[in-house]
N, C-alpha and C positions, 0 to 999 in steps of 0.2 A: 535442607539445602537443595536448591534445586539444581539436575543436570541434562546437558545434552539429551535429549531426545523424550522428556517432559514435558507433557501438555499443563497448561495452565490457561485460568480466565484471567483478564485483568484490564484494569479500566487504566486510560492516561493522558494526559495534555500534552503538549508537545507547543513548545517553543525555541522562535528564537532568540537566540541570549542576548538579552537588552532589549529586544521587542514582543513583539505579538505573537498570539496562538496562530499555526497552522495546522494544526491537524489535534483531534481528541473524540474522547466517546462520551465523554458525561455529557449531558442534559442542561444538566442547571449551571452550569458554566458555559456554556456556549449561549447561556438565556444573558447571565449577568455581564456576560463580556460584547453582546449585541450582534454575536455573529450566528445566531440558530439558524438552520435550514431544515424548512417544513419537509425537502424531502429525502432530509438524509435520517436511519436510526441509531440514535443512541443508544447505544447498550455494550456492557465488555465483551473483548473479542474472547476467544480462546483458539493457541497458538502452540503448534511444537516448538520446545525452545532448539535450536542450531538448525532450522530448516530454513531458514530465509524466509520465513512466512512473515516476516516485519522489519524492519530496517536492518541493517545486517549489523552496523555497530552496536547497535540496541538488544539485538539479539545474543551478542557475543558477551556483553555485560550483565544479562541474568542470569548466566552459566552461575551460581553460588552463592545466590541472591537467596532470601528466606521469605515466607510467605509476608505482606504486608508493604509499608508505603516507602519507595524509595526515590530517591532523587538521583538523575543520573545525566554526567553531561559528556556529551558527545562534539569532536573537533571538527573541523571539518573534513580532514580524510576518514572519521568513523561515521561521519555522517553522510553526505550526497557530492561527497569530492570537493577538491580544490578547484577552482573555477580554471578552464582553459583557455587561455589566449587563441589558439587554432579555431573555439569558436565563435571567436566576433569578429564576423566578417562584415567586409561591401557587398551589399549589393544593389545592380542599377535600379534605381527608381520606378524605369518602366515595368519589375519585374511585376510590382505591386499594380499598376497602373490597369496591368492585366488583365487584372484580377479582380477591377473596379475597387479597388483598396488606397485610400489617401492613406499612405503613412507619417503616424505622429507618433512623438517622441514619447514611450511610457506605455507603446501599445502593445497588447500580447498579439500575436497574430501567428498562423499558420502556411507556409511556406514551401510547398513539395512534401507536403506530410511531416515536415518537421517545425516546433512550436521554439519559437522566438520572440522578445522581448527588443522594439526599435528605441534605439540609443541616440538615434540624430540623425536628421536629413539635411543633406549639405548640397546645393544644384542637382546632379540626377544622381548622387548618389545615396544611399540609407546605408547606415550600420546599425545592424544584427546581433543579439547577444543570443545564440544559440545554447548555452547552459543550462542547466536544470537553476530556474528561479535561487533552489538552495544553497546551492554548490558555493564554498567558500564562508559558509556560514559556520558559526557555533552554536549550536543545539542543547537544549533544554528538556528532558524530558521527566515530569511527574507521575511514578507509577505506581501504580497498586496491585500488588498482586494478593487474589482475591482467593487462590486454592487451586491445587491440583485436581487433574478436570483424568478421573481412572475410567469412567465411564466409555466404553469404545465407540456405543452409539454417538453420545455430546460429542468424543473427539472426531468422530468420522463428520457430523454434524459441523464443528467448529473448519472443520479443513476445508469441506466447501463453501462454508458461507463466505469463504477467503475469496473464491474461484467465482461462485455463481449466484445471483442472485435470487433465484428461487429454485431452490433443488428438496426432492423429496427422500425419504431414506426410509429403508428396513431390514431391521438387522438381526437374523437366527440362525443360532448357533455357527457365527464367525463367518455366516456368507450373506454380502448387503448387498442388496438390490438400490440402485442409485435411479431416479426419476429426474432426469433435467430436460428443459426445450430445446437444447440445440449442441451438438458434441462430434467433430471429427471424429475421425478412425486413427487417425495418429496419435491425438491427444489423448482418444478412448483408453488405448493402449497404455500410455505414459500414466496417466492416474491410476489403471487398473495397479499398476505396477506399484506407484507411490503409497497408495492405499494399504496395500496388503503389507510391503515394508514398515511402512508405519505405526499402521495401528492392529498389524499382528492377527488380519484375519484371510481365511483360503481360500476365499472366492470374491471377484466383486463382479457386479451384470448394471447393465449401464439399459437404461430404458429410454426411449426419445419419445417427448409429449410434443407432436406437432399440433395438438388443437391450441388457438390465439384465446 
């Protein structure tokens, strides 16, 4: 039975209920359902369970969960919230216009850094669905848990692949050297930090690969 603070690998599909796949790792179902992307990889992730490292309702439902395939479904407040009224707004037409942007109804577009969804252009004005696409949704999620991941390397391994897209590791005797392209001094700090709580070792050293 798995608990809070539990690494594990596991592979999963992710839908929404009564529609389509949005999110998963396998392969051969993202071939049969037509939505493969060349440059995404397939492969399971591996995840602390109670660290937020994955959907948090999701997260909170393996808390006792046993190795193997389980079905789990998520509401919308366990999943990406109730959708807000406060964020579907007006806004002027011109704002778009700006911005050399014709807005049509069903477009995703970006707006001051924040990602919205237009609902309808009515004279100069558009409404906005500023929400997360998911929010108000019920959620579906097929998962397999594939084995506890006791390896500190794989987990030190699995936490960054969360983070960074290519990071390199070396790990003796409980002190890892971390090799990534690009890392603040704040954030430096905050993983040195998450690191060692985590996965129980005394030292971590952060190296920066400026060669492209």
């Amino acid at each position: 039975m798995l608990k809070e603070n539990d690494f594990i690998e596991m592979d999963y599909v992710a839908r929404i209920k009564g529609n389509g796949i949005f999110d998963l790792t396998k392969e051969d179902i993202a071939k049969e359902n037509k939505i493969y992307n060349n440059d995404f990889r397939y492969k399971p992730v591996i995840v602390c369970i109670g660290k937020g490292d994955i959907l948090r309702g999701l997260d909170n439902k393996l808390i006792g969960k046993d190795i193997g395939k389980h079905k789990i479904e998520l509401t919308p407040e366990e999943g990406f919230g109730k959708k807000d009224g406060k964020l579907i707004k007006l806004v002027p037409t011109k704002e778009f216009t700006k911005q050399n942007i014709k807005p049509i109804p069903g477009m995703q577009m970006n707006l001051d850094g924040f990602m919205g969804k237009i609902i309808s252009v009515t004279g100069g004005r558009t409404l906005v669905d500023f929400n997360n696409p998911l929010s108000g949704k019920e959620l579906e999620y097929e998962v397999e848990i594939k084995r506890k991941v006791t390896d500190k390397k794989e987990q030190l391994q699995g936490f960054l692949g969360i983070l960074f897209n290519d990071s390199k590791v070396e790990l003796n005797n409980d002190e890892a050297i971390i090799e990534v392209k690009e890392l603040n001094e704040n954030m430096k700090k905050e993983l040195e930090k998450e690191i060692m709580e985590r996965i129980k070792i005394k030292k971590v050293t952060f190296k920066i690969n400026n060669e492209k």
